[in-house]
N, C-alpha and C positions, 0 to 999 in steps of 0.2 A: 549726333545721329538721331533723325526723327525716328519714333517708336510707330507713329503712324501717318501713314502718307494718303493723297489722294485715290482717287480711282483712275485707272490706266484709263491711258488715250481711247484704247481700242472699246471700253465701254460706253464712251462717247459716240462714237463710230457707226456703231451698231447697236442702237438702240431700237430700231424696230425689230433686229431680228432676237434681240432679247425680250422682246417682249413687253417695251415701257413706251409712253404714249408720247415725250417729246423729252427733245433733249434737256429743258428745264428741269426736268420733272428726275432727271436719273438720278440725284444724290437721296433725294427723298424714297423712291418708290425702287431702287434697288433692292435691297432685301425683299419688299414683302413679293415684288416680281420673280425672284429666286426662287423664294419659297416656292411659291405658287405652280414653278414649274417643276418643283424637283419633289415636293412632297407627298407622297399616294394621295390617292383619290379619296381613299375613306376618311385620313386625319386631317383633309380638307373639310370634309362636312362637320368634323367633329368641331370647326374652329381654333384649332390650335396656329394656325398662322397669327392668328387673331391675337392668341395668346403671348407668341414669340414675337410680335413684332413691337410690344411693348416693354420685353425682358433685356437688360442687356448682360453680356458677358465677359468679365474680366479677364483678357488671353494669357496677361503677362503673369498672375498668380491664380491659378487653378486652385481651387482645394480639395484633394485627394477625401473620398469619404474616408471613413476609420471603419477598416472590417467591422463585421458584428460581432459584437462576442458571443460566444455561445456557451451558456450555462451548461456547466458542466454536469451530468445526472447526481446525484447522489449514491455512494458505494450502498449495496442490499448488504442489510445486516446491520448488525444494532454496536453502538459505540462500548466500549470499555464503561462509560461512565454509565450508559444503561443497564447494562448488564449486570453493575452493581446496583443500581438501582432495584431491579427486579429482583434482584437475589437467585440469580440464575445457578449459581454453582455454591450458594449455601447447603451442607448438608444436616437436612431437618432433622430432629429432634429423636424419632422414631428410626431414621435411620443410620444413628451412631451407635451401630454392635459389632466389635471387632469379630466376631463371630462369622456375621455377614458374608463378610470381605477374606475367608480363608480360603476359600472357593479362587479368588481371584489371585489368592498368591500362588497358589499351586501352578494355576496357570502362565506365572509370568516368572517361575522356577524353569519349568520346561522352555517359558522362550530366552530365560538368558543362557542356559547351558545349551541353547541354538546356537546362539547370538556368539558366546566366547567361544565356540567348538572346545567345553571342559576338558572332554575327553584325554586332547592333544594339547593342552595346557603343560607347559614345563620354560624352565630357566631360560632356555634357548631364543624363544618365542613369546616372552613374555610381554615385550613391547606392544606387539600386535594385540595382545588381549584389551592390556592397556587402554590403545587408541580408540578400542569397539567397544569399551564399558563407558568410552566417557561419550558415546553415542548412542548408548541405548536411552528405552524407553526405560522409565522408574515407577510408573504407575503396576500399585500392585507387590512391590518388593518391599521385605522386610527392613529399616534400617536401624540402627543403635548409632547416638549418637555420643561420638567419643568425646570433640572438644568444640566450646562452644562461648560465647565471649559474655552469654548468660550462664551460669552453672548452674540453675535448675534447672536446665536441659538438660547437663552428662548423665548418660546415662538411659536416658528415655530413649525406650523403642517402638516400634508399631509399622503397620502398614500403609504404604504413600498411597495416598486418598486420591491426591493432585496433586499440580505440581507448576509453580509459576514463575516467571522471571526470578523472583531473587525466594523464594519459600517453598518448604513441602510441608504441606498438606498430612499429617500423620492420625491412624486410632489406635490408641494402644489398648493393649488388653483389660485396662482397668472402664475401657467404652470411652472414655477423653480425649474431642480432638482438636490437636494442639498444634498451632503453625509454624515450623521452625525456620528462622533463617539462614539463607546457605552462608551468605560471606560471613568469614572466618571463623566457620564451624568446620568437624570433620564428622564424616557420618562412615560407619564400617558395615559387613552386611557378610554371612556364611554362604557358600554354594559349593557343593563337589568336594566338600575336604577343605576350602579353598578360605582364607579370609580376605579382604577386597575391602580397601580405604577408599573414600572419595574424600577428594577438597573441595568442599563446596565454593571458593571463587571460581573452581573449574567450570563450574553450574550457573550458573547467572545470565545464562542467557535461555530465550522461550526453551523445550522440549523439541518443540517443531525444528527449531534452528540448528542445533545442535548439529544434527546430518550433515551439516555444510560445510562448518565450521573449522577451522583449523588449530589445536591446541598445543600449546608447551605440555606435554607430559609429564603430571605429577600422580596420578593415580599410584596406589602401591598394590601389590599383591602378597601375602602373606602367606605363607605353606606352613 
């Protein structure tokens, strides 16, 4: 099967009323005859017949452009790695006084006896507290830590400074502060009468995340 064949009869035919000066003339002056009649008026002046009539085009493989890519913006806000760079959440020299930060634990006394509804805290409903301590916020609260896979950690307590994927951020009263790590540590902590163990592999994930998150319940609660 031919890929490409002559010009029909009928182009022969009728060649003045297409437009071409004799019938020799039609294999050659086809096209630019075409053009000529079919292309506006303006990209006539412009010369572009001129230009097409020396281009040719392969019908049987086209090739497809390749969209543009488009660069994607960059996220606002500065990388993990800047961040330590800068020293953005180092806390400076002058402002390591466990004193400070008592102010802040008071405040975060009254939001977790929100947070567990203490009040209504008993045997029955202890699950529920459970699920919402290992939701809350830690920034602020007192911890002791019970067991820990360094043992000059047991024992140390103080106030959570911050608080990161896998460490809290603690000052204790002696003004030292010390980063502890949560996997396979236990941290315990007083409210209401009440003592309250975390397993810190419970913790291992951001503060932010947490809210989401779905846990195997290990927390304990102690009366």
């Amino acid at each position: 099967m031919a890929l490409y064949r002559e010009l029909p009869t009928h182009v022969f035919e009728n060649t003045a009323a297409i437009g071409l000066k004799s019938r020799s003339a039609v294999e050659n002056d086809f096209v630019s005859s075409f053009l000529q009649r079919h292309l506006p008026a303006n990209r006539l002046r412009k010369g572009e017949d001129k230009d097409l009539k020396y281009k040719t085009q392969n019908l049987d493989k086209v090739k497809k452009k390749k969209p543009e890519v488009i660069n994607k913006k960059r996220r606002k806000g500065l990388t993990s790695r800047e961040r330590k760079k800068l020293k953005l959440f180092d806390i400076k020299k002058e402002h390591q006084s466990y004193e400070k930060y008592i102010p802040m634990h008071k405040i975060w006394k009254d939001y977790i006896q929100d947070v567990l509804n203490i009040k209504s805290v008993n045997k029955d409903n202890i699950h529920a507290a459970q699920e919402r301590l290992l939701k809350a916020d830690f920034h602020g609260s007192c911890l002791t830590i019970q067991r820990s896979k360094c043992p000059s950690y047991v024992g140390v307590s103080g106030i959570v400074l911050q608080e990161t994927r896998n460490t809290f951020k603690i000052i204790t009263q002696e003004d030292q502060v010390k980063c502890i790590p949560k996997t396979n540590s236990v941290f315990v902590f007083e409210i209401g009468g009440y003592v309250f163990t975390l397993h810190g592999n419970q913790f291992c994930v951001r503060s932010a995340e947490r809210c989401t998150r779905k846990f195997k319940l290990k927390g304990t609660i102690e009366i």
